[in-house]
N, C-alpha and C positions, 0 to 999 in steps of 0.2 A: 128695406128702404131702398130706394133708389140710388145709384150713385152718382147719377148725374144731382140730383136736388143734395144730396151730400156733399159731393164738394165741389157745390158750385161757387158758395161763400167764400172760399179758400184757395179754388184754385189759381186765382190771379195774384195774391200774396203768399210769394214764394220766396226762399232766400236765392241771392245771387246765384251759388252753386246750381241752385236745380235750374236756374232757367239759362245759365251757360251750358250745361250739358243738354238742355232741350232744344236749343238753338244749335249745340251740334250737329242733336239728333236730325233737326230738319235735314241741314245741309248733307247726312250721311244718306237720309233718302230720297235727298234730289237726285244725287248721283246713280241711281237703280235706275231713271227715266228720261234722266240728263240725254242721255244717246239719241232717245228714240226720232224726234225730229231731224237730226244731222244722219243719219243712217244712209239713208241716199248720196248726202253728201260729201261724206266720208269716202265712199262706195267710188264715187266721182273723182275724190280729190285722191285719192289713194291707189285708183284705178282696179278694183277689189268689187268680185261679184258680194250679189248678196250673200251668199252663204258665207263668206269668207268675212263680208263683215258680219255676222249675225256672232261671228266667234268671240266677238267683243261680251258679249252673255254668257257664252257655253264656260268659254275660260274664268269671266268671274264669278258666277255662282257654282262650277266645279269646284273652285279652290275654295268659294265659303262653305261648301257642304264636306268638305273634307276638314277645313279649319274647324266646323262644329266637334270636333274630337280633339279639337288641342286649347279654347279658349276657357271653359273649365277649368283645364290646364292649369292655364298660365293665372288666370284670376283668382285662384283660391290658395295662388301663392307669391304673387308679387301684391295683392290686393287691387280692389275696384279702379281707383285712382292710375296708378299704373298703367294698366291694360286699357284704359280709355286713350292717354295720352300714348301708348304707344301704337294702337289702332287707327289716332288721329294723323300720328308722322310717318306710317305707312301711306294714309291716303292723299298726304300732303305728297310726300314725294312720288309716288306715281302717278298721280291726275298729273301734276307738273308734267312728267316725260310723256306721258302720253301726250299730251299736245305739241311734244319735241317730235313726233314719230314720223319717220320718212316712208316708210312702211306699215301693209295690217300686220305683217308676224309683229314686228316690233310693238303698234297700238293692243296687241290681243296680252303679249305676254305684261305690258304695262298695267291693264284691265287685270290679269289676274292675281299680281301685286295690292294693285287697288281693294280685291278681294279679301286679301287675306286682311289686310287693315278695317273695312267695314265690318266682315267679320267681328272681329277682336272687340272693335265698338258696340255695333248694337246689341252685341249678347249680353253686354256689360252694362247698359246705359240705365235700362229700366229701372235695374236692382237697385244703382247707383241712385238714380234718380228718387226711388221710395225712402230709401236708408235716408234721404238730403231732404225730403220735402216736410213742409207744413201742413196740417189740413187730415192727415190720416192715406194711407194706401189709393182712397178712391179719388182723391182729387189729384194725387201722382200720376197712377195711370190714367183718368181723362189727360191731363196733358200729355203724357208722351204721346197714347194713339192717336191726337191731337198735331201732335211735331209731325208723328209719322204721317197721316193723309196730308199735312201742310207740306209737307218735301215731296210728298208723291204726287201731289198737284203741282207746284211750282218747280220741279224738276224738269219738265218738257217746257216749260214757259221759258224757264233759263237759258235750258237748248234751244230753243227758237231764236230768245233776242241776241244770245250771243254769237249762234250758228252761222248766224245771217247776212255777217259779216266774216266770218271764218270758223271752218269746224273744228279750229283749233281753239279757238275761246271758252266755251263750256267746260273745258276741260283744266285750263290755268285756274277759269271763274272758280271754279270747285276747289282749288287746292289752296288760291288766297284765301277762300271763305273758311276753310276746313284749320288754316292756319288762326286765323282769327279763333276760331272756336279752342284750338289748342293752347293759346296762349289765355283765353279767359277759363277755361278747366283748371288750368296749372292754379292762376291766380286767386280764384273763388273757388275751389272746390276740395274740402279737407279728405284728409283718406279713409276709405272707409273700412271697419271693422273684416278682418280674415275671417271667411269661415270656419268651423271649428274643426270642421275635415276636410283633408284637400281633396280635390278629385283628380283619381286617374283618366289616361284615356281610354280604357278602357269599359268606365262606369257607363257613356251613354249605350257600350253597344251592347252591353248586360240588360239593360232596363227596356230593351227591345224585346227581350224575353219575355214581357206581358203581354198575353194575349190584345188586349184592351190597346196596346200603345202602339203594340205593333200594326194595328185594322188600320187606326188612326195616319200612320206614317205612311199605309200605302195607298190608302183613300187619296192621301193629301200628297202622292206622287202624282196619280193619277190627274188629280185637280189640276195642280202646276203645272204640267204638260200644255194644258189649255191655257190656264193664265200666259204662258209666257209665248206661247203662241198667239196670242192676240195681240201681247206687247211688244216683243221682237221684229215678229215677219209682216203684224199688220198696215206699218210704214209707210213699205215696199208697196203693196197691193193700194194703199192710198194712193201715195204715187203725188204729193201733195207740198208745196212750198214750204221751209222750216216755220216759219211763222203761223202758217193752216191748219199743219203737222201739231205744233205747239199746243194750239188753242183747239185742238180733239181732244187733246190728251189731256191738258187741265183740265178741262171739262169732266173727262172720264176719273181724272182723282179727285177731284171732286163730290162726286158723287161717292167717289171708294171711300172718301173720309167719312161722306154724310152718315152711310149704310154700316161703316164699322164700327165707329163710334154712337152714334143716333138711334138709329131703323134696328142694326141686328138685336141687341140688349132685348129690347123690347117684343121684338118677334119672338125671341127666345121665351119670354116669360111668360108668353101669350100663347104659342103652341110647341114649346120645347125643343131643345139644338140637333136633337136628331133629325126631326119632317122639315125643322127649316133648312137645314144644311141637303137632305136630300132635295129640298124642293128647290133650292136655290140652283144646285148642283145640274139639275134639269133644265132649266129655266139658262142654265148658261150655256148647256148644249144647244136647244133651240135659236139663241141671239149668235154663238158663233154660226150653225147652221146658215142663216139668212144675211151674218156679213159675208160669207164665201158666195153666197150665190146671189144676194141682191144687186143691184145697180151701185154706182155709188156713192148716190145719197144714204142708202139703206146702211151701206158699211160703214160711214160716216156717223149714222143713228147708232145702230148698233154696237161701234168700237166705243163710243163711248158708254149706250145702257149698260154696257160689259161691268164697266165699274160698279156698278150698283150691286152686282149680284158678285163680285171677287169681293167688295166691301164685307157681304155678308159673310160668304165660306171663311176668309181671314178670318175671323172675329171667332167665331165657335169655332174651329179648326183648331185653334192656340187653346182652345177653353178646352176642349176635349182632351188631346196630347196632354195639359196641364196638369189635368186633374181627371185622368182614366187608369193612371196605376198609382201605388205606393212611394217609387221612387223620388226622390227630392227633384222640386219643379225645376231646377236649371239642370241637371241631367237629364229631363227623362224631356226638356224641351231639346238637346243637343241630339242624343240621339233621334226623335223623330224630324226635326230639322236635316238633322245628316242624311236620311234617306229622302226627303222631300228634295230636297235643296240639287238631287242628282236631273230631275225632272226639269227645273228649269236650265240645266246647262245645255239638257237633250234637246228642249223644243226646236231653240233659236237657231240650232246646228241641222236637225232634222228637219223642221217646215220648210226651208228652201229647195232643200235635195229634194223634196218629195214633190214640190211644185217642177223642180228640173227633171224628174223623171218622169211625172203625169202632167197635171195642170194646175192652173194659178186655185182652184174649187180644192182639191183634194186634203191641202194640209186643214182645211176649215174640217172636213168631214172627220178625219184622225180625231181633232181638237175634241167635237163633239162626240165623238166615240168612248175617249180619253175620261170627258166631264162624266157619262152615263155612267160608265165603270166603275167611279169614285162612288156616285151614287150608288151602285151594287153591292162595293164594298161597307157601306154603311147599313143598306137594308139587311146582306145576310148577316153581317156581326153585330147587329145593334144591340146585342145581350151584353157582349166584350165590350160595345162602345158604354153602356150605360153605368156609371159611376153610383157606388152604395149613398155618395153625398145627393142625390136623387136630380133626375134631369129637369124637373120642372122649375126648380132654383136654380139656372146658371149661375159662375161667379162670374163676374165682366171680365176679369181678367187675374192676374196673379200679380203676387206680392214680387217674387222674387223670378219671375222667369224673363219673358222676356214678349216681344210686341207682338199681335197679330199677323203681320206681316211677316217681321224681319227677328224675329224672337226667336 
């Protein structure tokens, strides 16, 4: 059965609970794209080349690739409930000071506070959000992947309207929003059942021992490199008013919600998560290829087609990693998160030095390099990638792990 025609009936009648923490969610995925229009003007106001601010990335997805080994942790022993609201007063309090920040060291180390708080949330939200919802699993996750492409779109529109008058604004806007979403968790959302085992931290890095999860975690290093090379340093190479900057990028999440929610499902079922994810994987090399060297209208096209085709990889990425070993699905999602998640701290920090040591073309060429590889890594291991539950049934996504994206 479908699960879109499943819980379509149901997913708009939901209890408070789940649509406070999915309103969270939005706001916790604004914040990933929140930056990307003010970059320049940060850069500006901060007097901070681009690499230095690209650190506003490296710093917060380092600390959430490393926090993937401690939110486990803390969740399978203070409970769901807990680790949402203490992920959300993480993000409260350092989006706040980052918009205090006189400095990038100071905005970078703010950013990676921030990290450790998103972290803590969205690894937690999903779960939270199935155990909460009505309607059965499949109408839970359409909306959260639903929250997520909606923050991922409206994350840069944010940054735009607020940018525009100061690149301090996006950054408060996100911490009242986040505050708000704290206080409706606290109040609508009961606590959810402890797992029956806790997890160490050690569990994700054990469960990296599968053949199968390990392919998956370094395909999808590979991948990030590129994503976050697009997202990051593409900005810069735009070169483009916060508001122009904005309205690429919504565009471009846009499209990443349509393709992840929507399109991927469906390709999957029609010719299996393997050729789609290698074809996709290609298909992303070529469109960064032609934004590094086209005009810049072509980059403009292209940064946003980009979405279309990270909507997909997302999508089977988390399905794969999910459901390619034995291990319990929020384990065996921390650790290949934990190796992913190193990829996008590298890009945002490397594409600029590499445009400073060569030229503005080169970090595109890496990017494409980067995507092919992934693809490599999936043709030679595709025996490891292929799951006994058989590939031509994807499941859309999982009960208990965590998003496409941000899972």
């Amino acid at each position: 059965m479908d699960p879109f025609e499943a819980g379509a009936g149901s997913i708009l009648r939901q209890p408070k609970a789940v649509w406070a923490t999915a309103g969270a969610s939005v706001v916790a995925f604004m914040g990933i794209g929140l930056v990307d229009p003010i970059l320049p003007s940060i850069a500006t106001g901060l007097h901070a080349s681009a690499s230095q601010v690209s650190l506003l990335f490296t710093s917060y997805f380092l600390i959430t690739a490393i926090a993937m080994l401690v939110t486990g942790f803390v969740s399978s022993r203070i409970g769901g409930k807990k680790t949402l609201l203490l992920g959300l007063a993480f993000v409260v309090v350092f989006a706040g000071l980052a918009g205090t920040s006189d400095t990038v060291g100071q905005l970078v180390g703010y950013r990676a506070g921030w990290g450790l708080g998103n972290a803590l949330f969205v690894s937690t939200a999903l779960a939270v959000i199935v155990g909460a919802a009505a309607g059965g699993s499949a109408a839970a996750i359409l909306l959260y992947e639903s929250a997520l492409g909606l923050g991922m779109a409206c994350g840069p529109l944010l940054g735009a309207v607020l940018g525009d008058a100061s690149w301090r604004y996006p950054f408060f806007g996100t911490a009242f929003l986040m505050a708000v979403g704290f206080l409706c968790i606290a109040a609508f959302l009961r606590e959810q059942p402890k797992p029956a085992r806790k997890t160490s931290l050690l569990d994700p890095v054990r469960a990296l021992g599968h053949g199968g999860l390990a392919s998956a975690a370094i395909s999808a290093f590979f991948y990030n490199y590129t994503f976050f090379t697009v997202l990051a340093f593409t900005p810069f190479v735009l070169n483009m008013t916060p508001y122009k900057s904005g309205a690429v990028f919504f565009a471009w999440g846009v499209l990443l919600a349509v393709f992840s929610v929507l399109v991927a499902p469906r390709m999957q079922q029609r010719f299996g998560s393997l050729k789609v994810l290698g074809g996709s994987l290609v298909l992303l090399a070529a469109d960064v290829l032609v934004l590094g060297y086209g005009n810049h209208t072509a980059a403009v096209v292209c940064t946003i087609l980009s979405g279309a085709f990270i909507g997909v990889n997302n999508t089977v990425y988390t399905e794969l990693a999910l459901g390619v070993s034995d291990a319990p699905r929020p384990v065996a999602s921390a650790g290949y998160n934990f190796v992913r998640w190193f990829a996008a701290a590298a890009a945002p920090y490397f594409a600029p030095k590499i445009e400073e040591w060569t030229d503005i073309h080169v970090p595109f060429v890496v990017a494409a390099v980067t995507a092919v590889l992934g693809a490599a890594v999936v043709a030679v291991r595709r025996r490891s990638l292929t799951h006994k539950a058989e590939e031509l049934e994807p499941k859309h996504a999982t009960e208990d792990g965590v998003s496409a994206f941000a899972g």
